[in-house]
C-alpha positions as CSV (number, residue, x, y, z in Angstrom):
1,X,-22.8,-7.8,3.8
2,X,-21.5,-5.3,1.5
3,X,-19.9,-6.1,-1.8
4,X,-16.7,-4.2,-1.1
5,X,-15.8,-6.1,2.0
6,X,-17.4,-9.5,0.1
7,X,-14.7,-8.7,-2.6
8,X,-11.5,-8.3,0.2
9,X,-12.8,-11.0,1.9
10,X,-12.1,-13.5,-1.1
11,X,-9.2,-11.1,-2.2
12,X,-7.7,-12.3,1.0
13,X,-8.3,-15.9,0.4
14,X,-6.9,-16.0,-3.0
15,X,-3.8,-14.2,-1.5
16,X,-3.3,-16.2,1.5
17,X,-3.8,-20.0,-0.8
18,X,-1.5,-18.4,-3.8
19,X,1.1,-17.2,-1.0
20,X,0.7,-20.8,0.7
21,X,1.1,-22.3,-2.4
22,X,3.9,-21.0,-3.7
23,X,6.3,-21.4,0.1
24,X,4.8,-24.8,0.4
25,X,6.1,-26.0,-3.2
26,X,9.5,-23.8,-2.3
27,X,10.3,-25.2,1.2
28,X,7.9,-28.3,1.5
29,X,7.0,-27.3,5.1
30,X,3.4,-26.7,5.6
31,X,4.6,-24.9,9.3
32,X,7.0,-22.5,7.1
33,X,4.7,-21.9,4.3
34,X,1.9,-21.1,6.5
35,X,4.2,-18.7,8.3
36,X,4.9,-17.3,5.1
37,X,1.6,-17.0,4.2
38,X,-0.1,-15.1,7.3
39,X,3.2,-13.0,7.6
40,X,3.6,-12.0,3.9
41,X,0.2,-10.0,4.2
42,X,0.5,-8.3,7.4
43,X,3.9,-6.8,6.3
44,X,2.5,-5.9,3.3
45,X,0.1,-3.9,5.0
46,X,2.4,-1.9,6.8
47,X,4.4,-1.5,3.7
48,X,1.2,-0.3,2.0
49,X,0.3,2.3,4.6
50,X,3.8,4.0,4.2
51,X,3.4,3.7,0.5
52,X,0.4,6.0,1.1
53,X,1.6,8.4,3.2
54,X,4.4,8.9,0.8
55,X,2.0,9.8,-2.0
56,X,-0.4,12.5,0.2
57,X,3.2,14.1,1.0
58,X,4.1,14.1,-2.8
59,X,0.9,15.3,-3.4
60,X,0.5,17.7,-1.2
61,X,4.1,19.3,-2.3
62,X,3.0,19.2,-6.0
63,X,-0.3,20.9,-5.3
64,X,1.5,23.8,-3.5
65,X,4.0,24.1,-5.5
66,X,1.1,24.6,-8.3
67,X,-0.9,27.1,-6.1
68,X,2.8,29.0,-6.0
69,X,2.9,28.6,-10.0
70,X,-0.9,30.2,-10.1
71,X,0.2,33.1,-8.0
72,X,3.5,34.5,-9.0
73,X,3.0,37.3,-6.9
74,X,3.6,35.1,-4.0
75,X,6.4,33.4,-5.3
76,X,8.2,36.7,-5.9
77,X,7.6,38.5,-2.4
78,X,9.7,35.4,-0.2
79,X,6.4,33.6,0.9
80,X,6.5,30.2,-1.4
């Protein structure tokens, strides 16, 4: 098995008991902390994936508007 997904395996596990951990001692349910627990991640997840799409756009702006700055000619004939 590969270390990378050896290391996001027990990543995971340390997530999920911390996230466990902390609902459990906040609500004393083990049904609601456990809830907490697998739903925390997922939505995390999903918030991640937007978080990186938001960077490749920034990024992608950034690095035109430095190709514009590299060619002023460009910038000055309308097409930037």
């Amino acid at each position: 098995m590969p270390l990378d997904l050896i290391k996001t395996a027990t990543y995971l596990s340390i997530h999920l008991t911390v996230g466990f951990t902390v609902a459990y001692v906040m609500t004393g349910s083990v049904a609601l902390a456990g809830g907490i627990a697998l739903i925390e991640p997922v939505i995390n997840a999903v918030a991640f994936f937007f978080h990186e799409k938001a960077w490749k756009h920034y990024l992608a702006r950034r690095a035109e508007a430095g190709s514009d700055r590299a060619n002023p000619a460009r910038h000055q004939a309308g097409l930037a």
